[in-house]
C-alpha positions in Angstrom: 50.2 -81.4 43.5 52.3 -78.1 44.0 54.2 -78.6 40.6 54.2 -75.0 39.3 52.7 -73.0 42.4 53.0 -70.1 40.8 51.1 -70.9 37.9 48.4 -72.0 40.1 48.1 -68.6 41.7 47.6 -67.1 38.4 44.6 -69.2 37.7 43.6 -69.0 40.5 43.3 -65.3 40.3 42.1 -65.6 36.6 40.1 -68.3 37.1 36.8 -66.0 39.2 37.6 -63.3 36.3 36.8 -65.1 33.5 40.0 -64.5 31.5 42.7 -66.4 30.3 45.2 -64.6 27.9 46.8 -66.5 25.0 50.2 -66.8 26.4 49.6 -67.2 29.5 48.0 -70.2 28.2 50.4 -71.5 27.0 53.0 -70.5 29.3 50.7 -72.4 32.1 50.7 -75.6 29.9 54.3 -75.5 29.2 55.5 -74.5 32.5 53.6 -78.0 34.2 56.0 -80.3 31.6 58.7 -79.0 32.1 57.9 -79.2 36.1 57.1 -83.3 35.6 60.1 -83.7 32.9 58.0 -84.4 29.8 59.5 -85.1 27.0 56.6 -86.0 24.8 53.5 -83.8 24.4 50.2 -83.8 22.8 48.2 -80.4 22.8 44.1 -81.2 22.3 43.1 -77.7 20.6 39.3 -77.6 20.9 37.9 -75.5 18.0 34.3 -74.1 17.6 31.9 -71.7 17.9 31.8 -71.7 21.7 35.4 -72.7 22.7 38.4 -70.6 22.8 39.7 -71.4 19.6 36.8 -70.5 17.2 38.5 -70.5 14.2 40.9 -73.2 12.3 43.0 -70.5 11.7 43.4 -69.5 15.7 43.8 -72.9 15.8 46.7 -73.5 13.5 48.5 -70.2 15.3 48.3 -72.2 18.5 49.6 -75.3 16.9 52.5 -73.5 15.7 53.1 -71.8 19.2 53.1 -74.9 20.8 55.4 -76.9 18.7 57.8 -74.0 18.6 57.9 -73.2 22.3 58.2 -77.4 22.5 61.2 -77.1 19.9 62.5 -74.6 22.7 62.2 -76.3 25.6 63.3 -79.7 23.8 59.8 -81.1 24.2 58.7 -82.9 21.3 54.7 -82.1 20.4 52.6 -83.1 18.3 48.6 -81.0 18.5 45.4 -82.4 17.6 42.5 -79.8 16.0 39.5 -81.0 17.3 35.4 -80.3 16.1 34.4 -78.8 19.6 30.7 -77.4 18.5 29.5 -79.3 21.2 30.4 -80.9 24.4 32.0 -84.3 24.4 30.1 -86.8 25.8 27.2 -85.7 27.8 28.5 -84.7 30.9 30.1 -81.2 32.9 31.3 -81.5 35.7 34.2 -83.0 37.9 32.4 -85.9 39.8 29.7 -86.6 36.8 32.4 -86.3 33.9 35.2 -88.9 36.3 31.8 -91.5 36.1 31.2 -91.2 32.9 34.7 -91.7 31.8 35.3 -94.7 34.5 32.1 -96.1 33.2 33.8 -96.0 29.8 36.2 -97.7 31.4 34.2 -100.8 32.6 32.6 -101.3 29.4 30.3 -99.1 28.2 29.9 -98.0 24.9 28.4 -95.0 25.5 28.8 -91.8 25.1 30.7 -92.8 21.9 32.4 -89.5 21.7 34.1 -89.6 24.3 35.5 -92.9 23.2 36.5 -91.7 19.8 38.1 -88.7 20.7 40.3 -90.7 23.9 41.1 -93.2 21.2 42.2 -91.1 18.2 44.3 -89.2 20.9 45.5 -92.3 22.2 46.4 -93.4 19.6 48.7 -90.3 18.3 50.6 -90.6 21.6 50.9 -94.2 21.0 52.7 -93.3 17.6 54.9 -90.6 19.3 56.6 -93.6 21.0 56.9 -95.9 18.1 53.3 -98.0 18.5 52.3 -98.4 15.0 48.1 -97.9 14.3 48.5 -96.7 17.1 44.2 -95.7 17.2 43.4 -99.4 16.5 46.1 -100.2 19.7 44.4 -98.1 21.2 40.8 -99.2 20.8 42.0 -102.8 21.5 43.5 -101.8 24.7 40.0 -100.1 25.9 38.3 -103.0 24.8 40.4 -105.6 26.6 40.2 -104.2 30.0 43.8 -103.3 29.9 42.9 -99.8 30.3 40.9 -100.0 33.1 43.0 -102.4 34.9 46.2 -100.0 34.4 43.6 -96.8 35.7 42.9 -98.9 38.7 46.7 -99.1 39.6 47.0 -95.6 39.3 44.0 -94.9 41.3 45.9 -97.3 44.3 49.1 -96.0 43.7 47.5 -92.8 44.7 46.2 -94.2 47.7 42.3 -94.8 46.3 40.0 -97.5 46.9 40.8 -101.0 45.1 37.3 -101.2 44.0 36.3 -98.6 42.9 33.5 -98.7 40.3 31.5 -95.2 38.3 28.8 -95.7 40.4 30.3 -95.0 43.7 31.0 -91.1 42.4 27.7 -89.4 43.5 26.9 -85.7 42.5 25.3 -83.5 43.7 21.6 -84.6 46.0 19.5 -81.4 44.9 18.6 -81.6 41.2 16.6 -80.1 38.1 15.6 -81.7 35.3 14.7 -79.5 32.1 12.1 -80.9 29.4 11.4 -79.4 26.8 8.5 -77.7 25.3 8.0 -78.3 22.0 9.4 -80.9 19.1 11.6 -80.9 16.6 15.5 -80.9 16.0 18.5 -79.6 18.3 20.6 -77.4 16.2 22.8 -75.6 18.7 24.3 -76.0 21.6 26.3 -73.7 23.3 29.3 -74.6 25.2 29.5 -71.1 26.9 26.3 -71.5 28.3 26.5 -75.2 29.9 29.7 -73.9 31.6 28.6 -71.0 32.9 25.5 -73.1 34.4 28.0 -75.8 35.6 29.9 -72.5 37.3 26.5 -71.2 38.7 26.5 -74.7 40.9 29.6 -74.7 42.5 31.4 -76.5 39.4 34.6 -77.2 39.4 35.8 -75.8 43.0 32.9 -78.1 44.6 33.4 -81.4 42.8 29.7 -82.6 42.7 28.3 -80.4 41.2 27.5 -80.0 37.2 24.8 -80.5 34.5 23.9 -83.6 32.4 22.3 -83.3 28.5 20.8 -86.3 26.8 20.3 -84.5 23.3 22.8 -84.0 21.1 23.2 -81.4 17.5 21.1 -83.3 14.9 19.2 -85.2 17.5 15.4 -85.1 17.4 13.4 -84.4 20.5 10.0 -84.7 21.7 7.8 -82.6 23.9 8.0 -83.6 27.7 11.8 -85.5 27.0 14.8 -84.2 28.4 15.5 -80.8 26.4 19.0 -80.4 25.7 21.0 -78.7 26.4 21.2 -78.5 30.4 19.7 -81.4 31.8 19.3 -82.7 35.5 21.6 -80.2 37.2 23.2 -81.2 40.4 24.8 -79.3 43.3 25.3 -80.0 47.2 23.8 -77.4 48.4 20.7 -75.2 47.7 
């Protein structure tokens, strides 16, 4: 969309490297709403083992960085510290995570995660502009259909297909599945690792590909299931 081309070369040189330095974090994440004319702002600040943020004391820094660079800029923000031990929802990916939230969308109820997490975020936003309980509006708004109907006029308004549905994304044709081995309980997973596999594909230049996990922590498994946590990778190409 061109709206901080600058920006964009930085990631796009950082991007291949691997790095992604504190400020110019937040510098790139500032710099975009200013460029759209935000005025309200809520940060997500993943925070776990295998995200950026590992600590809720890294975390807290950031919050305070971005409310005081939004008291600057005379954006009002609000942040959200967020359990990120594991991947929400089940997919990674840019084609296979759009289906699963769409799908979300139509009506499923699955993967709750994702659900709770665009709900409780929702729903702060919501109360930024004066919705009270604003999570329960928010949940009621999913529910209705009033969330999908008001995606699918974005989706035209951007020139898309009227009738769109999950099921019409399609990943990647080559794919892997991964079962496991042996029983018993999944007790880590590691972010790091499902996005580096993702990367290995083609993920997220090429849009199809990405990887798929059916297990979640705490989740028992049996031998010959799906083994989490890298299940039925997809790419385009071999």
């Amino acid at each position: 969309m061109n709206i901080a081309p600058v920006d964009d070369m930085v990631i796009r040189i950082e991007y291949p490297l691997g790095i992604n330095p504190r400020a110019q974090m937040l510098a790139s994440i500032m710099s975009k709403k200013i460029a759209i004319g935000a005025t309200h702002l809520l940060v997500d600040i993943p925070m776990g083992s295998g995200t950026k943020v590992k600590t809720i004391e890294e975390a807290r820094a950031y919050v305070r960085d971005f409310m005081d660079l939004g008291r600057r800029l005379g954006i009002q923000v609000e942040c959200a510290i967020t359990y990120a031990d594991q991947p929400v929802g089940s997919a990674i990916g840019p084609i296979l995570e759009a289906r699963e939230c769409i799908k979300v969308l139509e009506g499923e109820k699955h993967p709750s995660s994702v659900i709770e997490k665009a709900c409780d975020l929702a729903g702060v936003i919501l109360e930024m502009g004066g919705i009270p309980y604003g999570g329960e509006e928010a949940r009621r708004i999913l529910s209705s259909g009033e969330a999908h109907k008001k995606f699918m006029e974005i989706v035209v308004a951007q020139n898309g297909r009227p009738d769109l549905k999950a099921d019409d994304l399609q990943p990647g044709k080559f794919k892997h599945d991964i079962v496991t081995t042996k029983s018993g309980y999944v007790h880590t997973i590691h972010n790091k690792t499902l996005v580096s596999i993702a990367r290995a594909a083609g993920s997220p230049s090429d849009k199809a590909p990405g990887s798929s996990s059916t297990r979640r922590r705490g989740k028992g498994r049996r031998r010959g299931r799906f083994s989490s946590p890298f299940t039925r990778t997809t790419r385009r190409r071999a």
